[in-house]
MMTF fields as JSON, N, C-alpha, C and O atoms, coordinates in Angstrom:
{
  "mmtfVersion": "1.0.0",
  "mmtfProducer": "UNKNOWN",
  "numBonds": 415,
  "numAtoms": 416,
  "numGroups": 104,
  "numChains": 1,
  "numModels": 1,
  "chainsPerModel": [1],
  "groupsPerChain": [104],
  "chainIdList": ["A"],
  "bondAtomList": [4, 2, 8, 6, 12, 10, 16, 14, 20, 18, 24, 22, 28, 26, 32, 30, 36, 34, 40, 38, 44, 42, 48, 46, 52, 50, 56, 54, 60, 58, 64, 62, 68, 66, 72, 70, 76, 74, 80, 78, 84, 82, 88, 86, 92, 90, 96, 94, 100, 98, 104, 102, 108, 106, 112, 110, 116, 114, 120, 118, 124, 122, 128, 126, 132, 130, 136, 134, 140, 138, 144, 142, 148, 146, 152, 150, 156, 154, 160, 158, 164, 162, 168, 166, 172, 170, 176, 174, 180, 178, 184, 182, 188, 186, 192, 190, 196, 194, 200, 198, 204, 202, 208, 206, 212, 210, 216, 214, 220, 218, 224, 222, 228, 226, 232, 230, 236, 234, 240, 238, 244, 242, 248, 246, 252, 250, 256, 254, 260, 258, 264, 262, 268, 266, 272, 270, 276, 274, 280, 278, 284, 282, 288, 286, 292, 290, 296, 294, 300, 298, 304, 302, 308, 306, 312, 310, 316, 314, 320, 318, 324, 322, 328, 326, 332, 330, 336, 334, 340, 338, 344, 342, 348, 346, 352, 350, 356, 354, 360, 358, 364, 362, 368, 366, 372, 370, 376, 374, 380, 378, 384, 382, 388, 386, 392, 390, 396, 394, 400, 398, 404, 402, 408, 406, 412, 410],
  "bondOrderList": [1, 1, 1, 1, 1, 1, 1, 1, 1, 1, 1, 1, 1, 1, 1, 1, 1, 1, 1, 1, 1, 1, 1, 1, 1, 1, 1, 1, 1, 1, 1, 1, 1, 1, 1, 1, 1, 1, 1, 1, 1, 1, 1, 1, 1, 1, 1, 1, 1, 1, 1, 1, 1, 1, 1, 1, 1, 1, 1, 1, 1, 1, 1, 1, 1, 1, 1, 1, 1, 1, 1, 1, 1, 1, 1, 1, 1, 1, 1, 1, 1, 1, 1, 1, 1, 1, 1, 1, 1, 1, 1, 1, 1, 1, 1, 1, 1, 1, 1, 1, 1, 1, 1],
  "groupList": [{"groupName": "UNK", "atomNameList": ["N", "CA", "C", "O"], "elementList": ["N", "C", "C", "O"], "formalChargeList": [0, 0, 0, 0], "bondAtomList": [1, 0, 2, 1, 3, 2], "bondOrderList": [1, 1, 2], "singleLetterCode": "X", "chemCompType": "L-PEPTIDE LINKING"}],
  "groupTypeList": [0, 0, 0, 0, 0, 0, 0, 0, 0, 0, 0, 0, 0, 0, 0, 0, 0, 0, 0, 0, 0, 0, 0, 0, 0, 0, 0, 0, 0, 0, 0, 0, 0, 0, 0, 0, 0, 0, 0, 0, 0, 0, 0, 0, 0, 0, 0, 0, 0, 0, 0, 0, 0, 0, 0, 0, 0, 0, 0, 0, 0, 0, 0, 0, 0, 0, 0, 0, 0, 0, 0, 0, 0, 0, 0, 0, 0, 0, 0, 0, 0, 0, 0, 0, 0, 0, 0, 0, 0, 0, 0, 0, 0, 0, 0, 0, 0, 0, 0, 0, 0, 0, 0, 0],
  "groupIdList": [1, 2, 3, 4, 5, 6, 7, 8, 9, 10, 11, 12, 13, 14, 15, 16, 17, 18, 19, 20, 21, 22, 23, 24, 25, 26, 27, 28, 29, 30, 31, 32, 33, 34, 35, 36, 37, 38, 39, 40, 41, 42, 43, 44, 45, 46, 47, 48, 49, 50, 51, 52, 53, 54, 55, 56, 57, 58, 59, 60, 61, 62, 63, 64, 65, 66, 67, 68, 69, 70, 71, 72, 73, 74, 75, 76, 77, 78, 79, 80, 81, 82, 83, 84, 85, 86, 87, 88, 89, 90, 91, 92, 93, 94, 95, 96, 97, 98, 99, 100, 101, 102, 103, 104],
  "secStructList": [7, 2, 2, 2, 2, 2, 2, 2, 2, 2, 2, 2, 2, 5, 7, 1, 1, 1, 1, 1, 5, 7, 1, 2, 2, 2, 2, 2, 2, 2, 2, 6, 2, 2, 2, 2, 2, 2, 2, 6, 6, 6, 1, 2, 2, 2, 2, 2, 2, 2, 2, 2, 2, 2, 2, 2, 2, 2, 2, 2, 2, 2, 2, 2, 2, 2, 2, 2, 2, 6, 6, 6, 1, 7, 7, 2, 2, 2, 2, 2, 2, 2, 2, 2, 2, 2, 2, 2, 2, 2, 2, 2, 2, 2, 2, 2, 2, 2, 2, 2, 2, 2, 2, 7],
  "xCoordList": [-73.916, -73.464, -72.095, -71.177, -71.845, -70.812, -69.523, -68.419, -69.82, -68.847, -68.507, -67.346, -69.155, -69.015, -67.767, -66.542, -68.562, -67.469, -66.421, -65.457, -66.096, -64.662, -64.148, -63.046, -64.696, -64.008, -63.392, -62.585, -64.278, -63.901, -62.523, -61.568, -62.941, -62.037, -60.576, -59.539, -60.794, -59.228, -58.389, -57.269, -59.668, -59.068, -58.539, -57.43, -58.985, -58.817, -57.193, -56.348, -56.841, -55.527, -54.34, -53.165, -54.889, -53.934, -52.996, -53.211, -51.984, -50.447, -50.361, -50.831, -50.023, -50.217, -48.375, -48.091, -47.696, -45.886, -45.378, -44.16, -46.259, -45.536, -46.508, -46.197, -47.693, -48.447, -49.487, -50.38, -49.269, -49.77, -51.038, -51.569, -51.289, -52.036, -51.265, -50.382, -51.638, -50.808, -50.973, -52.055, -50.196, -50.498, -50.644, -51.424, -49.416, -48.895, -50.785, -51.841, -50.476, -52.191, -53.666, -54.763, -53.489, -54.651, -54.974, -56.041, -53.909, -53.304, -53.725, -54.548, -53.067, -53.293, -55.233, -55.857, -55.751, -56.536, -57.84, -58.951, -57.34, -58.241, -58.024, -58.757, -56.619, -56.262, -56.697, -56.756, -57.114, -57.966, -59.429, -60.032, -60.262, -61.013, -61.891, -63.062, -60.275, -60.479, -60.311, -60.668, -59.707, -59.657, -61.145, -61.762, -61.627, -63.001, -63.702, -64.558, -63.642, -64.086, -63.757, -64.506, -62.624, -62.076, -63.218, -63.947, -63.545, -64.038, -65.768, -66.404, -66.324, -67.622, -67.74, -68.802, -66.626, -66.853, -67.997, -68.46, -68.42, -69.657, -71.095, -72.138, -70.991, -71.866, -71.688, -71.44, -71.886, -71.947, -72.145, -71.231, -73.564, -73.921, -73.648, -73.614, -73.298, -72.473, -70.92, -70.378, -70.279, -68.952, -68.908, -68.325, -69.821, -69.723, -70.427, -70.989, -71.108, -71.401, -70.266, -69.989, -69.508, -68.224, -67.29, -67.051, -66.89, -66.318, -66.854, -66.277, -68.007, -68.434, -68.407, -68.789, -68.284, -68.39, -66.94, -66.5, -66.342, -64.52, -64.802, -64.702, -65.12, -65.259, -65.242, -64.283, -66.508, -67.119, -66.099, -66.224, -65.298, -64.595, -63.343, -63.021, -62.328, -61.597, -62.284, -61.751, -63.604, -63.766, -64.172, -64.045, -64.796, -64.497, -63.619, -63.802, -62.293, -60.894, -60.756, -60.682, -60.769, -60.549, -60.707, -59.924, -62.379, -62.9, -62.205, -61.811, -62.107, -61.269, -59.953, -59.498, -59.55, -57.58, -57.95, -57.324, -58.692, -58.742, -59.167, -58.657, -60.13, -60.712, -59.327, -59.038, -58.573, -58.088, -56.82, -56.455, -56.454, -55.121, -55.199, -54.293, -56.701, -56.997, -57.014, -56.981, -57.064, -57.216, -58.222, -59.203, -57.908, -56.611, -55.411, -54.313, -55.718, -54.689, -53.922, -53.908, -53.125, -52.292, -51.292, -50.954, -50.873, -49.899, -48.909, -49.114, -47.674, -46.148, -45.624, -45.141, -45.85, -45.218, -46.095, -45.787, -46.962, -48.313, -48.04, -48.074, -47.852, -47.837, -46.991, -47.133, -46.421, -45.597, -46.449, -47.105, -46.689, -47.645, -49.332, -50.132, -49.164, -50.815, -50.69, -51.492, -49.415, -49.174, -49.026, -49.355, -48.355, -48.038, -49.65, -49.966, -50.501, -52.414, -52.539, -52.456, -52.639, -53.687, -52.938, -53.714, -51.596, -51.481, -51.861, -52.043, -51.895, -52.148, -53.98, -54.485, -54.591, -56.185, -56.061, -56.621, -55.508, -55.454, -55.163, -56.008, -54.427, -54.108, -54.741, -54.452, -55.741, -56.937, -58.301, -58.749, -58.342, -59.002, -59.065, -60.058, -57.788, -57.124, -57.74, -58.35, -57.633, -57.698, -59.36, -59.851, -60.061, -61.162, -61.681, -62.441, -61.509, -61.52, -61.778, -62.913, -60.797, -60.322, -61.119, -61.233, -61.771, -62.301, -63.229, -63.329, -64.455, -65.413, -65.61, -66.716, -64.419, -64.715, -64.332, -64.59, -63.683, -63.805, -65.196, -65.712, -65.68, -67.06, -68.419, -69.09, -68.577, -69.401, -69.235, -69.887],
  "yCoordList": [-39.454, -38.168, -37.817, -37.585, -37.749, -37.651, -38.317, -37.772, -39.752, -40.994, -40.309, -40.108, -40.157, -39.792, -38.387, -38.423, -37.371, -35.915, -36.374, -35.644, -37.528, -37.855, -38.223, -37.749, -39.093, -39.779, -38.946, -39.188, -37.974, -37.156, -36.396, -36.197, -35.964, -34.914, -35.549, -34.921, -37.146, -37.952, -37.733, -37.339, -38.253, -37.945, -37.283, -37.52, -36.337, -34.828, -34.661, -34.463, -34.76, -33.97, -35.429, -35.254, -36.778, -37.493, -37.624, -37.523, -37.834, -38.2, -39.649, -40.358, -40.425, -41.862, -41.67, -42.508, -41.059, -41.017, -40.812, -40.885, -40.494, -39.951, -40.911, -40.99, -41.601, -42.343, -41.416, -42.005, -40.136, -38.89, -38.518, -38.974, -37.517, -36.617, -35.229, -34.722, -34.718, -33.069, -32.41, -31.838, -32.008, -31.106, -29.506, -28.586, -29.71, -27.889, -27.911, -27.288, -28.547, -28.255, -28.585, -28.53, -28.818, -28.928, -27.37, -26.765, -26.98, -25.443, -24.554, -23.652, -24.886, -23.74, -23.515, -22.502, -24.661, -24.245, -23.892, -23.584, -24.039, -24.02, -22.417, -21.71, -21.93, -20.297, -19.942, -18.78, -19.909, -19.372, -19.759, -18.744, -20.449, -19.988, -19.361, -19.041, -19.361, -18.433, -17.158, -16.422, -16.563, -15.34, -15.014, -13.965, -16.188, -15.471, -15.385, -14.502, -16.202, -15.748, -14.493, -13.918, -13.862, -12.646, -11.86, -11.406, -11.575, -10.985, -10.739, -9.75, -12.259, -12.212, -11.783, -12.014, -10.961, -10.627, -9.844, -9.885, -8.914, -7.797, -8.839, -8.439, -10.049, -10.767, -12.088, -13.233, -11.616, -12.399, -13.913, -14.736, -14.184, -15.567, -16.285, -17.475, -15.792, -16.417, -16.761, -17.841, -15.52, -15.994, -17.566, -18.576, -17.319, -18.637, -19.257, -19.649, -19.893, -20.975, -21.596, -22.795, -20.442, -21.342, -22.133, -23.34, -21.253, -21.865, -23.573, -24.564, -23.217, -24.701, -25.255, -26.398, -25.232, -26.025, -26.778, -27.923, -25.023, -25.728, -26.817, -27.978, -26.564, -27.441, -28.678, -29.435, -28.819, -30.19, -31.112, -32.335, -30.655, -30.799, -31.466, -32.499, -30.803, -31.344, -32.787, -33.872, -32.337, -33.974, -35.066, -36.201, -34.829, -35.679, -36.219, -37.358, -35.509, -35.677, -37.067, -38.291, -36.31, -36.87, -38.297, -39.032, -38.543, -39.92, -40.618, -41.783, -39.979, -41.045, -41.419, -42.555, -40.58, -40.967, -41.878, -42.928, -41.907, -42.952, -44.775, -45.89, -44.205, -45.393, -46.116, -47.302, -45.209, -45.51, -46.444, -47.618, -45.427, -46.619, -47.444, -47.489, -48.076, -48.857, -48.18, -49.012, -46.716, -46.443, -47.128, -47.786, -46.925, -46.804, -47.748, -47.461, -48.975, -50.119, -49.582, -50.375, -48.196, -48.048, -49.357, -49.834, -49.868, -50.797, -49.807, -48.607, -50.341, -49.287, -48.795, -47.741, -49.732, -48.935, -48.167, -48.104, -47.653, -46.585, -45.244, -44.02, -45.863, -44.664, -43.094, -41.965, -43.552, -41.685, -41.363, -40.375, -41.71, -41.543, -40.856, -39.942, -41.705, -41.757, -40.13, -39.351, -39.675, -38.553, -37.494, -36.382, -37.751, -36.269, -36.19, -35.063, -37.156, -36.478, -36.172, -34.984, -36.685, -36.563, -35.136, -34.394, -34.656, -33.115, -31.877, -30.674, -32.571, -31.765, -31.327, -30.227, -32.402, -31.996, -31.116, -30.021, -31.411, -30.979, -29.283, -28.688, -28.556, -27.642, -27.177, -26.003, -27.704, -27.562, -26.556, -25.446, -27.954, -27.666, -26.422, -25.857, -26.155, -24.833, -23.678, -22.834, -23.595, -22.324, -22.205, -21.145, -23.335, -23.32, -22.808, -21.857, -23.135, -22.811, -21.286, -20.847, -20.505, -19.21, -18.341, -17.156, -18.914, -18.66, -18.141, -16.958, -19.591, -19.226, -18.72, -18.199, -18.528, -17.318, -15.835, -14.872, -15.782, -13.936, -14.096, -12.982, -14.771, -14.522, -14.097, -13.072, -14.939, -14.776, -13.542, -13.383],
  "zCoordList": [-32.293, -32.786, -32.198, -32.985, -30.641, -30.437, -30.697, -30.672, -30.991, -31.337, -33.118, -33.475, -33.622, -35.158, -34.817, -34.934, -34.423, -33.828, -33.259, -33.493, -32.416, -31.936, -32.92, -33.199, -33.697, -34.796, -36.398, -37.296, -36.051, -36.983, -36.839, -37.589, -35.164, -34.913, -34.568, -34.354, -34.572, -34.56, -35.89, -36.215, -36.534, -37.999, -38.379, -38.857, -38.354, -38.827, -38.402, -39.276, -36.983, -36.411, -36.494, -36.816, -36.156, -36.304, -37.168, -38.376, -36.724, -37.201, -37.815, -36.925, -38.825, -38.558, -39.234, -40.09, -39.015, -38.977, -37.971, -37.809, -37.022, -35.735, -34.627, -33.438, -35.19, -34.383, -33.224, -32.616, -33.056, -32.293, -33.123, -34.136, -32.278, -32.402, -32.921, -32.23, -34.074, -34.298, -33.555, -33.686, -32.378, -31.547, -31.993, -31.747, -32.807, -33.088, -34.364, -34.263, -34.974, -35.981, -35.25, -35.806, -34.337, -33.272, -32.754, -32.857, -32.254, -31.41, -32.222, -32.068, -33.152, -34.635, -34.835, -34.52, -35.375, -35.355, -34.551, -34.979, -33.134, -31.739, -31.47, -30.778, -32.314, -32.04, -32.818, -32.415, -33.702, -34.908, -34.328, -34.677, -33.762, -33.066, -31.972, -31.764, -31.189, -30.121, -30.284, -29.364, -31.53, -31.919, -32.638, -32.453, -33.547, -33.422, -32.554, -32.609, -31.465, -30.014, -29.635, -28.846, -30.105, -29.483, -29.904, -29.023, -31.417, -31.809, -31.791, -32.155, -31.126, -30.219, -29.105, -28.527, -28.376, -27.207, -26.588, -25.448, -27.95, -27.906, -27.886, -27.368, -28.448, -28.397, -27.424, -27.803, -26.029, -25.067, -25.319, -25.373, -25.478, -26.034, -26.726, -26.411, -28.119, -29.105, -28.843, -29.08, -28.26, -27.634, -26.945, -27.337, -25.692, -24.823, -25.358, -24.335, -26.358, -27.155, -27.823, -27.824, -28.513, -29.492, -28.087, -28.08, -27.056, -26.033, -25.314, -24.866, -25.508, -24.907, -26.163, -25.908, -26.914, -28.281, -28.047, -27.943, -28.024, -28.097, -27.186, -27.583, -26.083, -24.41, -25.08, -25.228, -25.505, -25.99, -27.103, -27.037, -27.916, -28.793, -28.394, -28.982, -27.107, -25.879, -25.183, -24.949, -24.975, -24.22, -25.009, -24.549, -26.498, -27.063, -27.627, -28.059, -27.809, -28.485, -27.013, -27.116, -25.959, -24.666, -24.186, -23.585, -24.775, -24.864, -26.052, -25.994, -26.919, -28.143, -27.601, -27.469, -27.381, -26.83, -25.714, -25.86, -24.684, -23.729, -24.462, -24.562, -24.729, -25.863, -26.685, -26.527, -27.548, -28.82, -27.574, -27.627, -26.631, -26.118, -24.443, -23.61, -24.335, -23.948, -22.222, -21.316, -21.86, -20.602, -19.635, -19.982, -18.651, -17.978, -18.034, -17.556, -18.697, -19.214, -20.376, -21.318, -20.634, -21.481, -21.468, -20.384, -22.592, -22.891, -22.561, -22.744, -22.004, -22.163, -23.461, -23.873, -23.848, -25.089, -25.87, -27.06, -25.57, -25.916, -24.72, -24.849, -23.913, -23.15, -23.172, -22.703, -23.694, -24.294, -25.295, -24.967, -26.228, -26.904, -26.291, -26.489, -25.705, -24.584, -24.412, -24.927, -23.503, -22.413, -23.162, -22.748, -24.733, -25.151, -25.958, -26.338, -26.184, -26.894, -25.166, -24.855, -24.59, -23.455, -22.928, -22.326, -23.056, -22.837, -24.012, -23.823, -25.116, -25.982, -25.695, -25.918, -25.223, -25.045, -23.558, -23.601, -22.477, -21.809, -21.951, -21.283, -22.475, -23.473, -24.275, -24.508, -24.996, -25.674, -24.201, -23.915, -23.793, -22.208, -21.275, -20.817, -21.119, -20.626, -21.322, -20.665, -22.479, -23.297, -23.695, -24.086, -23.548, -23.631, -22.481, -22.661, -21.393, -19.866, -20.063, -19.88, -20.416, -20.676, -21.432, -21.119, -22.559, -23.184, -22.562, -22.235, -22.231, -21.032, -20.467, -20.323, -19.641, -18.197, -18.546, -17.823, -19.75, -19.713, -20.901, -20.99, -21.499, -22.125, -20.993, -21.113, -20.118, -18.847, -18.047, -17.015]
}
């Protein structure tokens, strides 16, 4: 199940012109659900469910990008590549983080 959700969620945002990950359309739509998070705030539980969801969503993006460019053996010439997905999840991560802790 989770291998299918990474794979999806590669799909979904990858670049295959830029060889990346869409960061800015990743962002976009991780802010569009942290604003409906905004709007679960009255509903405690449900809030921090979408948050760990987001959570979960980050570490599987996470496991695919390691997987997809052979971590910790990035080839060099992968590795810029590697650094700007693996900050874009990281970033993902953050705001999920955020999410969480003012839901709790």
């Amino acid at each position: 199940m989770a291998a299918l959700r990474r794979r999806e969620l590669w799909d979904k945002y990858f670049r295959s012109d830029t060889g990346t990950l869409d960061g800015d359309r990743m962002l976009t739509d991780m802010a569009a659900l942290l604003a409906e998070l905004e709007g679960l705030r009255a509903r405690d539980a449900e809030y921090c469910e979408l948050a760990d969801l987001l959570t979960e969503a980050a570490k599987d993006l996470e496991s695919e990008i390691d997987t997809r460019y052979g971590y910790p053996d990035v080839h060099p010439s992968q590795r810029n590549k590697y650094n700007r997905d693996s900050e874009t999840v990281t970033r993902l991560q953050k705001a999920a983080d955020r999410a969480r802790g003012e839901g709790r």
